[in-house]
N, C-alpha and C positions, 0 to 999 in steps of 0.2 A: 520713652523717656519723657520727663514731665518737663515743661518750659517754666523758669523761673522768670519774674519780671518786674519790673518797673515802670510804670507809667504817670505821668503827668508831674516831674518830677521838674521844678521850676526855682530858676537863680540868677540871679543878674551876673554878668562876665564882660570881659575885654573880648568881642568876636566882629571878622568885620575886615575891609579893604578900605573902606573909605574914611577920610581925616576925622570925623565924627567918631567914628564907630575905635578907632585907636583908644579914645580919651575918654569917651562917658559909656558906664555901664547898661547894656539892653538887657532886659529882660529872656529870655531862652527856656525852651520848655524840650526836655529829654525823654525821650521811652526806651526801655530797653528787653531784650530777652536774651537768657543765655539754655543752654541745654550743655550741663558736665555730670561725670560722675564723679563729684565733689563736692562739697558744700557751698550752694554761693550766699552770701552774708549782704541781706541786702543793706542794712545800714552802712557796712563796707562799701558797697557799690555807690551808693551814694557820697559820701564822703570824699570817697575815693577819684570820681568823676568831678564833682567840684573841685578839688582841689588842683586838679590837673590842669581843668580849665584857668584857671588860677593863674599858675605857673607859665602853661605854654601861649597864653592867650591868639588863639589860633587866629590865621587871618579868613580863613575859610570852612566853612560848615563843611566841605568834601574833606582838607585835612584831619580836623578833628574827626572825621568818620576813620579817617586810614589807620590816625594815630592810635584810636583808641581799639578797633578790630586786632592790633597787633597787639596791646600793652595788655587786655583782658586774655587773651591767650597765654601771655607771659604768667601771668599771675594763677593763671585758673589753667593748667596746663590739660587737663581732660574736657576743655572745652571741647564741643561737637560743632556747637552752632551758638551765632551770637546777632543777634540783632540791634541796631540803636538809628534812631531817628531824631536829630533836630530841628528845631522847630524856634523860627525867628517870631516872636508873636506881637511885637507891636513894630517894626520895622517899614511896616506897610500897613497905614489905618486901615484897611477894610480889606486887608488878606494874613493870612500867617503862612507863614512861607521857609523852607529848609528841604534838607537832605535827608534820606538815608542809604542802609546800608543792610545786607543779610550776610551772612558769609558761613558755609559749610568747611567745618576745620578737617 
């Protein structure tokens, strides 16, 4: 089965625990992979994952991992496999630093 993907896929958002991070947008860099037997639409995906951030303005790179392992599932029900990686890139001058995730459905 052929891995779809996205990578280096970058937007400012509301992410963050700390009083800063509630109120000014950081910059964030996404990768993703999925494996279905279904169409994935990567300008979907992208749109789709922005806008989400958007909305749930997560406080933690591991929830947004959870949240979204579960919501592309929903959407893409013949997912197999889905991977996604955040990526905080200017949060720390001289590191980039985040989460990810793999998850066999």
């Amino acid at each position: 089965m052929i891995t779809v993907f996205v990578e280096d896929f970058k937007f400012k958002t509301i992410i963050g625990l700390l009083a800063f991070e509630r109120v000014k947008r950081q910059k964030i860099r996404v990768d993703m992979g999925f494996k279905a037997d279904e169409f994935i639409d990567y300008a979907f995906v992208c749109e789709h994952t922005r806008n989400e951030f958007e909305k749930m303005k997560f406080k933690k790179v591991e929830e947004a991992l959870q949240y979204f392992k579960n919501n592309f599932k929903e959407i893409f029900p013949s997912l197999e496999y889905f991977y996604m990686k955040i990526s905080k890139v200017k949060i720390i001058s001289n590191a980039t630093v985040g989460a990810k995730i793999e998850q066999l459905y």
